[in-house]
C-alpha positions in Angstrom: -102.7 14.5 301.7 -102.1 17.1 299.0 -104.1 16.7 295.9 -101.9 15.1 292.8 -103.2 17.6 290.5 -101.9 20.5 292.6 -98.7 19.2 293.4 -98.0 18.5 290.0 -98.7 21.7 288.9 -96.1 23.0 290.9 -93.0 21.2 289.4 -91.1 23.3 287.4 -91.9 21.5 283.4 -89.2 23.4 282.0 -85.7 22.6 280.8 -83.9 23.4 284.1 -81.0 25.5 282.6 -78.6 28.2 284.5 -81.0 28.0 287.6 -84.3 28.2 285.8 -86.9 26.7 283.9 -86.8 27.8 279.8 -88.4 26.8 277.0 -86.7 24.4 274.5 -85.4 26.3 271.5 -87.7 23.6 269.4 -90.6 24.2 271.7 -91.7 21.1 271.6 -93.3 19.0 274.9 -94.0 15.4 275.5 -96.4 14.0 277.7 -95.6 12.6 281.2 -98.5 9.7 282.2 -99.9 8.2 285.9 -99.1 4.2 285.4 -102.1 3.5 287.3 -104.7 5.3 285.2 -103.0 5.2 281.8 -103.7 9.2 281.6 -101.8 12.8 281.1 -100.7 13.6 284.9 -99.2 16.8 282.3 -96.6 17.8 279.5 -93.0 18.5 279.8 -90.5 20.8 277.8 -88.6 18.0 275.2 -84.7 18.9 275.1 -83.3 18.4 272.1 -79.5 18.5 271.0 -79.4 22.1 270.8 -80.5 22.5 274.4 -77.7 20.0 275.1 -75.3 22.3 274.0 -76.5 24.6 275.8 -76.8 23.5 279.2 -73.4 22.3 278.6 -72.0 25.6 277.5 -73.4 26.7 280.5 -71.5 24.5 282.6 -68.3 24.7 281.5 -68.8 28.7 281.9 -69.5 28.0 286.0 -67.3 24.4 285.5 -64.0 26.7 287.0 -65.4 28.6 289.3 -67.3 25.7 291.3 -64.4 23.5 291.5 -62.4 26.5 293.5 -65.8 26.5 295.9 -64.3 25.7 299.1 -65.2 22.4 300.1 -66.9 23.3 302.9 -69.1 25.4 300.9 -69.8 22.9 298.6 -70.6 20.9 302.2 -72.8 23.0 303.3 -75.4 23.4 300.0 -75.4 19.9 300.0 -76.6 19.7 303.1 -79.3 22.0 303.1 -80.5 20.3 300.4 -80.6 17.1 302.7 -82.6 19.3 305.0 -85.3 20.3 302.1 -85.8 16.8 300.8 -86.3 15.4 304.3 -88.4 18.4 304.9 -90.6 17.8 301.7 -90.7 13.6 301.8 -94.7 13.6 301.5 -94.6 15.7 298.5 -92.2 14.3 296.9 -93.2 11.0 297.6 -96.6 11.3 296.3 -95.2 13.0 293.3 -92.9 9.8 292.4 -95.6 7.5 293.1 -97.9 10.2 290.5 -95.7 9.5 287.7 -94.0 6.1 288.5 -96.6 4.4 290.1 -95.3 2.8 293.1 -96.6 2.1 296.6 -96.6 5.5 299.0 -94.5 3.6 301.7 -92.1 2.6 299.0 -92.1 6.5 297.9 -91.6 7.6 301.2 -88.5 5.0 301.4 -86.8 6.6 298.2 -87.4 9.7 299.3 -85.4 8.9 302.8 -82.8 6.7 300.8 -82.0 9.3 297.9 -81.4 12.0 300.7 -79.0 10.4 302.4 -77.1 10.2 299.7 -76.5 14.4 299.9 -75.9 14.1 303.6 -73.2 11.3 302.9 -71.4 13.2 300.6 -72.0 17.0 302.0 -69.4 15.0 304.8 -67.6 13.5 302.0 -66.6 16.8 300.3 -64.4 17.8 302.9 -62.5 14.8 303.3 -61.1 14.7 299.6 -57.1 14.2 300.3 -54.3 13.9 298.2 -50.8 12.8 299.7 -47.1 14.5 299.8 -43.9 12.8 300.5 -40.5 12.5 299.0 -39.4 10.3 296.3 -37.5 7.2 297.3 -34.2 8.4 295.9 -34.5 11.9 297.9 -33.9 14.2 295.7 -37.9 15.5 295.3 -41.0 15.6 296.5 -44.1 14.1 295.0 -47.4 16.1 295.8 -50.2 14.4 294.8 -53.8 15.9 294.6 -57.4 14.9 293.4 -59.0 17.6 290.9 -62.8 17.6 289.7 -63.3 15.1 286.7 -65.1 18.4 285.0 -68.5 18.6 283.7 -70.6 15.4 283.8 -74.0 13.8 282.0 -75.8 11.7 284.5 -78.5 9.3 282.4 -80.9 8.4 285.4 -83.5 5.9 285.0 -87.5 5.7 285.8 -87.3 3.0 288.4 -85.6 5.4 291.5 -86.8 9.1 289.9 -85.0 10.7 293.4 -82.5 8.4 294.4 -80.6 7.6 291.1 -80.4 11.1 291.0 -78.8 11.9 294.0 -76.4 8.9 293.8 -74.9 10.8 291.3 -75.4 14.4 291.9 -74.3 14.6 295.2 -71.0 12.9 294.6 -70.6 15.3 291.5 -71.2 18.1 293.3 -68.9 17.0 296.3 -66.0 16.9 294.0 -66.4 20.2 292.4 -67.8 19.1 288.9 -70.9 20.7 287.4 -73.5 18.2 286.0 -76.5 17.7 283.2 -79.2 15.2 284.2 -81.5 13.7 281.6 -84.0 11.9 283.6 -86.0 9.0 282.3 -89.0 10.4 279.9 -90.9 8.5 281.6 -90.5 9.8 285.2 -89.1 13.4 284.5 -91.4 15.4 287.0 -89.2 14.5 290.4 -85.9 15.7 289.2 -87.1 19.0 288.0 -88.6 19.2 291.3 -85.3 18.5 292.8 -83.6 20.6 291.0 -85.8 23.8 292.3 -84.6 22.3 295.6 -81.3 22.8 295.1 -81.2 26.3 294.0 -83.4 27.1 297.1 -80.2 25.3 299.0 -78.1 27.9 297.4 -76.5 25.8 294.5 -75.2 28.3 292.2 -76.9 28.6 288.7 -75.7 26.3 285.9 -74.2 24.3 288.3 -76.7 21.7 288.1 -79.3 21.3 284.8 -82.2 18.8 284.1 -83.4 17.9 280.6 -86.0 16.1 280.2 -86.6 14.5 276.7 -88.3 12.2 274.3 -85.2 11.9 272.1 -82.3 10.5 274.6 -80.4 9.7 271.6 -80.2 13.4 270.3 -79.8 14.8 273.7 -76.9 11.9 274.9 -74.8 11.7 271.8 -74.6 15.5 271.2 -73.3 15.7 274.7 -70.8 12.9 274.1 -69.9 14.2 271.0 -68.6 17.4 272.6 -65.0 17.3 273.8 -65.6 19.8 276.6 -67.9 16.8 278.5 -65.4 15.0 280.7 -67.5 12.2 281.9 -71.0 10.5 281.8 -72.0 7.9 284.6 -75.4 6.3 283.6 -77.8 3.7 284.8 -80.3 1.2 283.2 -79.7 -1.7 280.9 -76.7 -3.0 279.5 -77.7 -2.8 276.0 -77.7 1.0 276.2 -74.5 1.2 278.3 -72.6 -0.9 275.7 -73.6 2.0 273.3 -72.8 4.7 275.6 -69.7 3.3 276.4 -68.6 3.3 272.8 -69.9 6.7 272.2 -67.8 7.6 275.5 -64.8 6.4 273.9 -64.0 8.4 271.2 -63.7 11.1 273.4 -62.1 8.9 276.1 -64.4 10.0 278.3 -64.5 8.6 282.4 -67.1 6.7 282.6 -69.8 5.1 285.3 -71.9 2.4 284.5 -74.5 0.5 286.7 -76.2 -1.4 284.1 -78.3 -4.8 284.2 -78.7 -7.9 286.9 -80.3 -10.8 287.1 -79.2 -11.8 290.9 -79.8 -15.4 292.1 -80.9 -15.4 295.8 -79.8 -19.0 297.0 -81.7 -20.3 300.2 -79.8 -23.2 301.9 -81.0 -26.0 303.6 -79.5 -24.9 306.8 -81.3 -21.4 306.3 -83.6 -20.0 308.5 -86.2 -20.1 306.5 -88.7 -17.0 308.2 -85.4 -15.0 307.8 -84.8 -16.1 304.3 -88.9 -15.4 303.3 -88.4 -12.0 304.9 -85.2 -11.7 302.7 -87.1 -12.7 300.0 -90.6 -10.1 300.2 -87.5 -7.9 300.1 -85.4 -8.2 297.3 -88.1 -9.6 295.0 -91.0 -7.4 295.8 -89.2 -4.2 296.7 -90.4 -1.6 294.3 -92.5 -4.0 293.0 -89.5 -5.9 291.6 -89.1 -2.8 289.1 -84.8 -2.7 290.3 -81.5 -3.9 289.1 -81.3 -5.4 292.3 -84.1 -7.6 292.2 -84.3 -10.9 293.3 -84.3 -12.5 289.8 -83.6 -16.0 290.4 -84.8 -17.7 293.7 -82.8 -20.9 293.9 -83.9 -23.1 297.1 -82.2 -26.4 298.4 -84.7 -29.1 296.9 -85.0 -30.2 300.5 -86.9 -27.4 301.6 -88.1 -26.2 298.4 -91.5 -26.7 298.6 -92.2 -25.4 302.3 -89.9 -22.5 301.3 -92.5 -22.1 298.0 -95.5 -22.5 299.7 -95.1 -19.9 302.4 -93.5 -17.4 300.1 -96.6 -18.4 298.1 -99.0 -17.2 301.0 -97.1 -14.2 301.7 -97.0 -12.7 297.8 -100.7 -13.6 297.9 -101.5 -11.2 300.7 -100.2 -8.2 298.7 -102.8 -5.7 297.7 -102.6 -4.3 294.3 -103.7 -0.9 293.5 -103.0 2.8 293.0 -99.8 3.8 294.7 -101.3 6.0 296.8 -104.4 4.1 298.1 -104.1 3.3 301.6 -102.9 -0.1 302.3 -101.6 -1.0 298.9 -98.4 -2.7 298.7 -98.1 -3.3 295.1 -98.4 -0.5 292.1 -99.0 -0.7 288.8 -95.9 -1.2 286.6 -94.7 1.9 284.6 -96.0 1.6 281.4 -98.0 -0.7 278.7 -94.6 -1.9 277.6 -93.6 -3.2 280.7 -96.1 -4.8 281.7 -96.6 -6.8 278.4 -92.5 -7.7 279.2 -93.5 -8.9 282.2 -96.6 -10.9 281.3 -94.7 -12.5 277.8 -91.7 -13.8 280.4 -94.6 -15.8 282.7 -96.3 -16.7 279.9 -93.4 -18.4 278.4 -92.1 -19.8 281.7 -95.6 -21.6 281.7 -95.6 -22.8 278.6 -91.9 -24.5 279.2 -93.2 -26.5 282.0 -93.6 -23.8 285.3 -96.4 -23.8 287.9 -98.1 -20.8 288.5 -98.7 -20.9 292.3 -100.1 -17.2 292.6 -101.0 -14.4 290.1 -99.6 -14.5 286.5 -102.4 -12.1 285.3 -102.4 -8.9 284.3 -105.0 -7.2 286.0 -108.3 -5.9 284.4 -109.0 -2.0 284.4 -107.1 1.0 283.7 -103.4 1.2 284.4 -100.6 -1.0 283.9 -101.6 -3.9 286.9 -99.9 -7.2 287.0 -100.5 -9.7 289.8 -97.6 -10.7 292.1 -96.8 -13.9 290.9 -95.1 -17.2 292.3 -94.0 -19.9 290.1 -92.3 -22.9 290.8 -90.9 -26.0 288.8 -89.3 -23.1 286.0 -87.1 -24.8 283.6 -83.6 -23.8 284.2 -83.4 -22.2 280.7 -86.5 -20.3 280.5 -86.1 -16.7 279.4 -87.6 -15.7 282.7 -84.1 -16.6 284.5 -82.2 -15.4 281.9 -83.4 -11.6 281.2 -84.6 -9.2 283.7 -88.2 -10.0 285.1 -88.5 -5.9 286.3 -91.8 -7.0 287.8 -93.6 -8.4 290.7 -92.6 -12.6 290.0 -90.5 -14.7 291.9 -89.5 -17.7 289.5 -88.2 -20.5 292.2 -85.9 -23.2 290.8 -84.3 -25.8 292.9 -81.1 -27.4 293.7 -79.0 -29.7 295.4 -75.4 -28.7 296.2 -73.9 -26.2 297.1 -71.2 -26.6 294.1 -74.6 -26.6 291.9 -75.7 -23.7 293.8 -73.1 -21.5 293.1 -72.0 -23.2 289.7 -75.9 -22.2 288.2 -75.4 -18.4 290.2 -72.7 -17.2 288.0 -74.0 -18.7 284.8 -74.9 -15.3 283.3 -73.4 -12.8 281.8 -74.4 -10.4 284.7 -73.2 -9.6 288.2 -74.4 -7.0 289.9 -76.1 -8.2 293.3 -76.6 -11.9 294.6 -77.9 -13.0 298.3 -76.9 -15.7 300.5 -79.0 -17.4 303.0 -77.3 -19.6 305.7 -76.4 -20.2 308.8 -73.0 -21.5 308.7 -70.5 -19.3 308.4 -67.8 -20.8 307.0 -70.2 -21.7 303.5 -71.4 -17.7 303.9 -67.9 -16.8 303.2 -67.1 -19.7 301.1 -70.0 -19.1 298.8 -70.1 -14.9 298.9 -66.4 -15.7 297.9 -67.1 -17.7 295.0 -70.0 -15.4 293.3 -69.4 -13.4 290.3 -70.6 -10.6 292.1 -70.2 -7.1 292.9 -72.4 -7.0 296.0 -73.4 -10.0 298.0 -76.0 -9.7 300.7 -75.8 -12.6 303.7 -78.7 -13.0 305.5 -81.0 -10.2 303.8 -82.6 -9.1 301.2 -81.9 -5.4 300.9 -78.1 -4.8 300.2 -77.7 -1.2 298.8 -76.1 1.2 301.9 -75.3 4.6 300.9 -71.9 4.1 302.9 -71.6 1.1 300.9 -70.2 0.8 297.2 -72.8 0.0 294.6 -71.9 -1.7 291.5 -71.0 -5.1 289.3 -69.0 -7.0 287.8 -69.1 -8.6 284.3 -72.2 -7.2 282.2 -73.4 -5.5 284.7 -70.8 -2.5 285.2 -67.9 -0.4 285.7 -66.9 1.4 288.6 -69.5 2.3 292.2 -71.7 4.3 293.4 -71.8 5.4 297.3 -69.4 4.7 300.1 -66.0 6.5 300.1 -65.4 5.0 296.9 -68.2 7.3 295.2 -67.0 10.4 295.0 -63.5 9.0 293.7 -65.4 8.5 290.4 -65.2 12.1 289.8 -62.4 13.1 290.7 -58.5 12.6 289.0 -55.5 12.4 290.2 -52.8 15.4 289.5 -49.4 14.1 290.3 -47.0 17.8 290.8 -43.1 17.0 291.5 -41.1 19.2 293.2 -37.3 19.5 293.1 -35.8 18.6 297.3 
């Protein structure tokens, strides 16, 4: 394995602005830490809202130009960046797990998730279609054609440093429309190196620039401020989305927002219940529970509650906890101080209202931002813990006994992003996937995002979707020309 300190020293710490790294024009830097020791992994260059502006002014000066690439083009750069990410999984891997702290095997998944994502839409670029035909009353013709939304902000978050990326980039670039990503302060290092992939796969410079920054305020709202932007598409919480999406609106800006969840993941008493564990270890403990799509709320059928509690107990128990790139360990630290203490301050709370702490509920002695994986059981149903994003490694279990009550205590939040369904009877999997306020429903397992799948919510938790045929619509409009017959 390459040594951290190497690889890291490789990245590009720059802002990455017509295809290379510069200086800010404040010169300022901001640190960039290793969750699991608590120390410097090394300093970054700190945009601020004049380097904004200027990665913007860049991109509308290449904005024309790349939307009359040919598709095929476009295709092509898109996948040979494909081909370098693939090619480069360990070191980008390690590096994500360097500055974000999760599990190798976990980093390794990303890495193989995110890139699929630029082979999906390098095949998506050329397939963009408009329609001609003539008007009912036959006296023209309507042509109608899709044209690149223009140049986009992309807000990534720290949990998916690659993937969140490329889930927006690639559709971007499919379309034609140039892009500026501010990456998470907290996990900046992985983008930059990403971006140094794509100018080796021949992306033109300005095309694509990264700005990493302490100050996502400055760097956001002088970009939204700007009428030349013509969309942003962000994910993270729905706090901050609500503020973007007023900022957006002043310039009526298109907009993509994958914000908060809080997903219940019901277990029927017909379910089978090895299925339904592995389902679980899944969607709770995937990333360490650090995703929108985590299993936030496990809600069992009282009648096999307790044999579904206790073997998910045994399981979570197993995990080892350490460095992400120790081998064997399953569970990293969390990504900062902050989190963890949100973590810990939910279970602590949940306790003190009444839960059962089956397994874990400690944070863990040392350096680094360690929390055990947790089980608790017997959580009051109107604990803060199934209300709020946990974003860590604790499965709250409640109970229930109807399906009606099921489904009735599922949609009682203000979110809806992703919910899961375990079950062997059909007719209630449709009945019930039917019935939640949902904008992704997974039957029968625990992991539900599918690049050839739209992503997104409903409610608080979004507009619009990532992925699947219906990604690359979000940055594209539609140009209606008429003709005279």
């Amino acid at each position: 394995m390459i040594d951290v300190s190497t690889l890291v020293s490789r990245v590009p710490t720059g802002l990455w602005i017509d295809g290379e790294s510069t200086a800010p024009v404040g010169g300022g830097t901001f640190p960039v830490f290793d969750p699991a020791t608590g120390e410097a992994l090394t300093t970054v260059a700190d945009a601020g809202a004049d380097d904004a502006i200027r990665a913007l002014d860049v991109a509308c000066r290449v904005q024309a130009e790349w939307a009359a690439t040919s598709p095929r083009e476009r295709s092509v750069i898109l996948r040979r960046a494909w081909e370098l990410v693939v090619e480069r999984t360990e070191e980008l891997a390690l590096l994500m797990t360097a500055e974000m702290g999760k599990a190798l095997p976990e980093s390794r998944s990303e890495v193989a998730y995110g890139a699929e994502f630029l082979r999906w839409f390098s095949e998506e670029a050329v397939r963009i279609q408009g329609r001609s035909t003539r008007s009912p009353g036959g006296a023209g013709r309507i042509l109608v054609n899709k044209v690149p939304v223009g140049p986009c902000l992309a807000i990534t978050p720290w949990n998916f440093p690659l993937a969140m990326g490329t889930r927006k980039i690639g559709p971007a670039l499919a379309a034609g429309c140039t892009m500026i990503v501010k990456p998470a302060a907290e996990t900046p290092l992985t983008m930059l190196a990403f971006a140094e992939i794509l100018d080796e796969a021949g992306l033109p410079a300005g095309v694509v620039s990264v700005l990493p920054t302490s100050d996502a305020a400055a760097v956001s709202g002088a970009l939204l401020a700007d009428p030349r932007l013509r969309k942003v598409t962000f994910t993270g919480s729905t706090p901050v989305g609500r503020v973007l999406i007023e900022q957006s609106a002043r310039n009526v800006l298109r907009t993509s927002m994958e914000l908060g969840g809080n997903a219940p993941f019901i277990v029927f008493d017909d379910a089978d219940l090895d299925a339904a564990l592995d389902g679980a270890m899944a969607a709770k403990m995937r990333n360490g529970g650090e995703a929108c799509t985590a299993a936030n709320r496990i809600m069992v059928a009282d009648s096999v509650r307790e044999e579904f509690t206790a073997k998910l107990t045994e399981r979570i128990a197993a995990l080892k906890v350490g460095p992400g790139h120790e081998p064997g360990v399953d569970v990293g630290p969390l990504v900062s101080a902050k989190q963890r203490a949100s973590v810990a301050a939910l279970v602590d709370e949940a306790v003190a209202a009444g839960a059962r702490v089956r397994t874990g509920g400690r944070t863990v002695d040392g350096p680094g931002f360690f929390f055990e994986p947790t089980v608790l059981d017997q959580v009051p149903t109107d604990s803060r813990i199934v209300r709020d994003e946990i974003f860590g490694p604790v499965a709250a279990i409640t109970g229930f006994d109807t399906e009606e009550e099921a489904i009735a205590a599922a949609n009682d939040t203000e979110y809806g992003l992703a919910a899961y369904i375990f079950t062997q009877n059909l007719d209630r999997a449709l009945r019930v996937a039917d019935a939640l306020e949902s904008g992704m429903v997974g039957v029968n397992r625990g992991v539900v995002s599918d690049v050839a799948a739209p992503f997104g919510g409903v409610k608080q938790s979004g507009l619009g979707s990532e992925g699947g045929v219906e990604g690359i619509d979000e940055y594209l409009d539609t140009k209606y020309i008429g003709f005279t017959a």
